[in-house]
MINU-758025 format. One record per residue (C-alpha): x, y, z; residue in three letters. Coordinates in Angstrom, 1 decimal. Last residue first. Layout:
! residues N
X; Y; Z; ALA;
...
! end
This chain:
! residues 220
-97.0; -26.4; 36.5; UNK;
-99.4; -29.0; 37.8; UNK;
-97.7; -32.8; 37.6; UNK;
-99.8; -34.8; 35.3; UNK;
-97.0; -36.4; 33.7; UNK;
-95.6; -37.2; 37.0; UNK;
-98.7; -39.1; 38.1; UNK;
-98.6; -40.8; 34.8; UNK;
-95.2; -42.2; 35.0; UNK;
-95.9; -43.2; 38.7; UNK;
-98.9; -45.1; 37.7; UNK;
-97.1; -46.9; 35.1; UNK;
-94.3; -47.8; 36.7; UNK;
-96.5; -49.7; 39.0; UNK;
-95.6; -48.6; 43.2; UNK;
-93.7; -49.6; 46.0; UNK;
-91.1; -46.9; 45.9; UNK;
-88.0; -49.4; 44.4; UNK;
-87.8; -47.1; 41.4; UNK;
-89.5; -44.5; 39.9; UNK;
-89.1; -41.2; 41.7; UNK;
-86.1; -41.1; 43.8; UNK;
-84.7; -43.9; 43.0; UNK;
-84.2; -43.2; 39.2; UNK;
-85.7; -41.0; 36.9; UNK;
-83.6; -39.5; 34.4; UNK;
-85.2; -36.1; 33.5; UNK;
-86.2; -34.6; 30.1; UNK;
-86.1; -31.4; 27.9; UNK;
-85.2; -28.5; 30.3; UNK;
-86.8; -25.7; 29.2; UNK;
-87.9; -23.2; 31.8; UNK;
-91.2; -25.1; 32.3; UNK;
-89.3; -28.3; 32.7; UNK;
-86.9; -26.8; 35.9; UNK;
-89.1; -26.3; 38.8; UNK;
-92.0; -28.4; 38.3; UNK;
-89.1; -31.5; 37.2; UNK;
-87.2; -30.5; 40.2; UNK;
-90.3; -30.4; 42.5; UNK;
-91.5; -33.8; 41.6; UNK;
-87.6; -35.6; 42.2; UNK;
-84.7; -36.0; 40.1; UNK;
-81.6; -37.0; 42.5; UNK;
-79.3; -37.6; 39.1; UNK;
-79.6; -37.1; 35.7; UNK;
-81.4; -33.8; 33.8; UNK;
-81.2; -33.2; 30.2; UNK;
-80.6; -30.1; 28.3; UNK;
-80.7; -30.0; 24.4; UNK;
-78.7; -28.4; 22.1; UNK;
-78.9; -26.0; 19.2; UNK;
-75.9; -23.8; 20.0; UNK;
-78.3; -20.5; 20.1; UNK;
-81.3; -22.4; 21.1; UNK;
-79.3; -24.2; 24.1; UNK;
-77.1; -20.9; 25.7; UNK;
-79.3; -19.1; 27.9; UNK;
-80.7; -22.7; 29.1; UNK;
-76.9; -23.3; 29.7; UNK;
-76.2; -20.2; 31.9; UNK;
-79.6; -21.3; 33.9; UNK;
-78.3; -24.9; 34.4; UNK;
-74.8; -23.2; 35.7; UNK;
-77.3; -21.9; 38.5; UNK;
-79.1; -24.9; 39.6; UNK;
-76.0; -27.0; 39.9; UNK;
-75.2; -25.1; 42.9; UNK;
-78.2; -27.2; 44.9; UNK;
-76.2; -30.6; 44.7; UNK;
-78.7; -32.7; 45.0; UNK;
-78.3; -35.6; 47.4; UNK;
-77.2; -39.0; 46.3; UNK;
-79.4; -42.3; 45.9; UNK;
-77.2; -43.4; 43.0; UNK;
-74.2; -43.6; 42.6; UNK;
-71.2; -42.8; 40.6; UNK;
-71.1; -39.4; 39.1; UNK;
-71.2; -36.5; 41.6; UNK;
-74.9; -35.2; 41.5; UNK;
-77.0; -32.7; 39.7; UNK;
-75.3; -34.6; 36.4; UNK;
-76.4; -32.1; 33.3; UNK;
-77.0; -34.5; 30.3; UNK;
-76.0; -32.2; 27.5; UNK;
-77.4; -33.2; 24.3; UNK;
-77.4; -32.5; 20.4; UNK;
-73.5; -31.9; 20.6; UNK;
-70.8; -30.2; 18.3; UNK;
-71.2; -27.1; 19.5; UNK;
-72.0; -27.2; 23.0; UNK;
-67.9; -29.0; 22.7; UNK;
-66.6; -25.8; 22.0; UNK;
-68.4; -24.4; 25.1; UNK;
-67.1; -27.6; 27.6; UNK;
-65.0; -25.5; 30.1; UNK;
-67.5; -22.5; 29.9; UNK;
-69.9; -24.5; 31.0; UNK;
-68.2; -25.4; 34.6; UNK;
-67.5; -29.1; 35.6; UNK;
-67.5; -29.5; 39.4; UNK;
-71.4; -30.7; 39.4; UNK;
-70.1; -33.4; 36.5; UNK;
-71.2; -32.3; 32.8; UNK;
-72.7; -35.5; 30.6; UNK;
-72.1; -34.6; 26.8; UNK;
-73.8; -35.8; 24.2; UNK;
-74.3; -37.1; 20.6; UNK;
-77.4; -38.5; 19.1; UNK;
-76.4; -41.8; 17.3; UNK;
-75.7; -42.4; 13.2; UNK;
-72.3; -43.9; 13.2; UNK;
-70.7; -41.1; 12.0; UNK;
-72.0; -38.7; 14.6; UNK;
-71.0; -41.0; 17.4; UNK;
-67.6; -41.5; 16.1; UNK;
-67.2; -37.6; 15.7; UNK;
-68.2; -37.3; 19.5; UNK;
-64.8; -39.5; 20.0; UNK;
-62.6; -36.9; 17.9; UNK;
-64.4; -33.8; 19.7; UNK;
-63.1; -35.4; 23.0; UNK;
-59.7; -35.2; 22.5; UNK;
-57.9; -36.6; 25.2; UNK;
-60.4; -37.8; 27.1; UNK;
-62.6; -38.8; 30.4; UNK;
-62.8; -34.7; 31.3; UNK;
-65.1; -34.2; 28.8; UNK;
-67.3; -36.9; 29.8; UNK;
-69.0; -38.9; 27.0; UNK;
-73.0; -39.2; 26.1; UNK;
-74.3; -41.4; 23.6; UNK;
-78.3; -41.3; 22.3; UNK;
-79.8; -43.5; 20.4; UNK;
-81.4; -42.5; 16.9; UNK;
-79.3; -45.0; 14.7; UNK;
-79.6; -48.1; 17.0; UNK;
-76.7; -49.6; 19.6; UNK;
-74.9; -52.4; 20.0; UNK;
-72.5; -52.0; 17.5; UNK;
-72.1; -48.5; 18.9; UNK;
-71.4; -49.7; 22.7; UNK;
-68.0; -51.9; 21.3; UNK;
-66.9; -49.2; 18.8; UNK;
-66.3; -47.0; 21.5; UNK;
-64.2; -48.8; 23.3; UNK;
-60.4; -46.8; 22.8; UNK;
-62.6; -44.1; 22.2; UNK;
-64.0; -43.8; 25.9; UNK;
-60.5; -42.8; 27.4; UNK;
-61.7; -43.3; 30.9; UNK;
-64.9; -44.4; 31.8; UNK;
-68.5; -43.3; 33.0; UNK;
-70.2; -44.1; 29.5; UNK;
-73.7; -42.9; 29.6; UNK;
-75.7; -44.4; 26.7; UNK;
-79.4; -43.2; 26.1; UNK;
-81.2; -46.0; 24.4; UNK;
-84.5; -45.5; 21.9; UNK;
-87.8; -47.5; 22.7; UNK;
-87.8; -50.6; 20.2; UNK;
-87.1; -52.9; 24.0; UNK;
-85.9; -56.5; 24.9; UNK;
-82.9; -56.3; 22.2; UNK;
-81.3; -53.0; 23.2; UNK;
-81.9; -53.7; 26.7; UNK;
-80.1; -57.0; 26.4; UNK;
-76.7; -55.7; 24.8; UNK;
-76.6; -52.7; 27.1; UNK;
-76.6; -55.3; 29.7; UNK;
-74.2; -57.5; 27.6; UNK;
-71.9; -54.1; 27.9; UNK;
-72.2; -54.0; 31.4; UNK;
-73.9; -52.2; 34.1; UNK;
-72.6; -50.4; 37.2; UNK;
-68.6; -50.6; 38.3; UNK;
-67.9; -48.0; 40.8; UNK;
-65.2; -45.5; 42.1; UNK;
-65.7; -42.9; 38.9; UNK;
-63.7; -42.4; 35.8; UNK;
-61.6; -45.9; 37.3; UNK;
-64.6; -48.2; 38.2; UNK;
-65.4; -48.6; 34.4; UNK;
-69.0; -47.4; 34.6; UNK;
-71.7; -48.2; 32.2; UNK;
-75.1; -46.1; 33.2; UNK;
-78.0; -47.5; 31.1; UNK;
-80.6; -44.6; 30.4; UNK;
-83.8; -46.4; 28.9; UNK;
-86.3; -43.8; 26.7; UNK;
-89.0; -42.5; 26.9; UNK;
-91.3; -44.6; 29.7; UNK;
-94.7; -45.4; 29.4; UNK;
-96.2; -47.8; 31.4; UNK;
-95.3; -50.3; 28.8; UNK;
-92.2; -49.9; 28.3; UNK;
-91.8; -49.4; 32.3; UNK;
-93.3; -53.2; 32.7; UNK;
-91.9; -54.9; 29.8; UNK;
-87.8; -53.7; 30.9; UNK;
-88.9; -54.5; 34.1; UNK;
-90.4; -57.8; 33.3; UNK;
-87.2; -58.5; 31.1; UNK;
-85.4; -57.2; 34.1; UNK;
-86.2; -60.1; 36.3; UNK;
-83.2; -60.3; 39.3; UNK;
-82.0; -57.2; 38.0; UNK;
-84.3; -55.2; 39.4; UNK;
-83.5; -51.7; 38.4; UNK;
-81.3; -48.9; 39.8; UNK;
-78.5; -49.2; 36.9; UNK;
-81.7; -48.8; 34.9; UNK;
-82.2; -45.5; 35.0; UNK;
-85.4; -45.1; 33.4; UNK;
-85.6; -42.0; 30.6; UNK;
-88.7; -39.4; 31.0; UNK;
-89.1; -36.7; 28.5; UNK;
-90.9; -33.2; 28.4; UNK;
-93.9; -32.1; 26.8; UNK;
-96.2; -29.5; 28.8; UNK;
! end
């Protein structure tokens, strides 16, 4: 079964991440999902724009942007010149004024356009925007942190949206308190890729690789 893995890197060693960046390359991660929060859309600052910058440069596997902050199109030019044609940008609905007009940005430069949806964030809120987007990055957790619980009423406004994908022609994507059973549970039935973060990948002890590969091999 083919599904994607993306490393949050907001929960990665910081004090040598060109080895981590080396190390889950090469073990055979997806893709690199760098969380930028503005400590106003949600209570915490994570990484920065010259950590977006460094990524982009240390690694040829594609970027998936989450921007955590308010009014993201006053910025947005900032994270595209930094990014590749192919990468991936997700916004928050509820971060703008008119959402469709930053989304628009992302098209014309070239990236993958998304939408993250908070637990408290129904589907039917965001169906216009289902439209306009390649991926929604479903968040099974408040935004903010990580090391959070799963929120188990996510589950259900993840089955309206697999009802909804090949219709609207997007993609689902999982972020936030991903562990085994989740990715048993929910791949098969369609969902494209999971952010791993401390649950699965990082800080347990064990090479990126091996832990890629275990998951890989998981028995559906």
């Amino acid at each position: 079964m083919e599904f994607e893995l993306m490393a949050s890197m907001m929960c990665a060693n910081y004090g040598n991440l060109e080895k981590e960046v080396r190390d889950l390359e090469e073990g055979g991660i997806d893709s690199f999902h760098i969380d930028i929060m503005d400590g106003r859309y949600v209570p915490n600052y994570a990484m920065s724009l010259n950590d977006l910058r460094y990524i982009a440069q240390a690694t040829s596997k594609p970027l998936d942007v989450h921007l955590m902050v308010e009014h993201p199109n006053t910025r947005i030019g900032l994270f595209l010149k930094e990014l590749r044609p192919g990468d991936t940008v997700y916004i928050h609905p509820e971060a703008e004024y008119h959402p469709s007009t930053t989304l628009q940005a992302v098209i014309d430069a070239g990236m993958i356009p998304g939408i993250a949806i908070n637990p408290g964030t129904s589907a039917e809120t965001v169906m216009e925007m289902l439209r306009i987007v390649k991926k929604v990055l479903v968040m099974s957790v408040n935004p903010g942190n990580a090391g959070q619980m799963y929120l188990p009423y996510v589950g259900k406004k993840i089955t309206k949206l697999l009802s909804m994908k090949e219709d609207m022609e997007f993609e689902i994507y999982w972020d936030g308190a991903c562990s085994a059973d989740k990715i048993l549970e929910y791949a098969p039935k369609g969902v494209q890729g999971f952010v791993l973060g401390t649950t699965l990948l990082f800080g347990r002890g064990t090479p990126y690789g091996e832990t890629l590969r275990n998951i890989r091999e998981l028995r559906f």
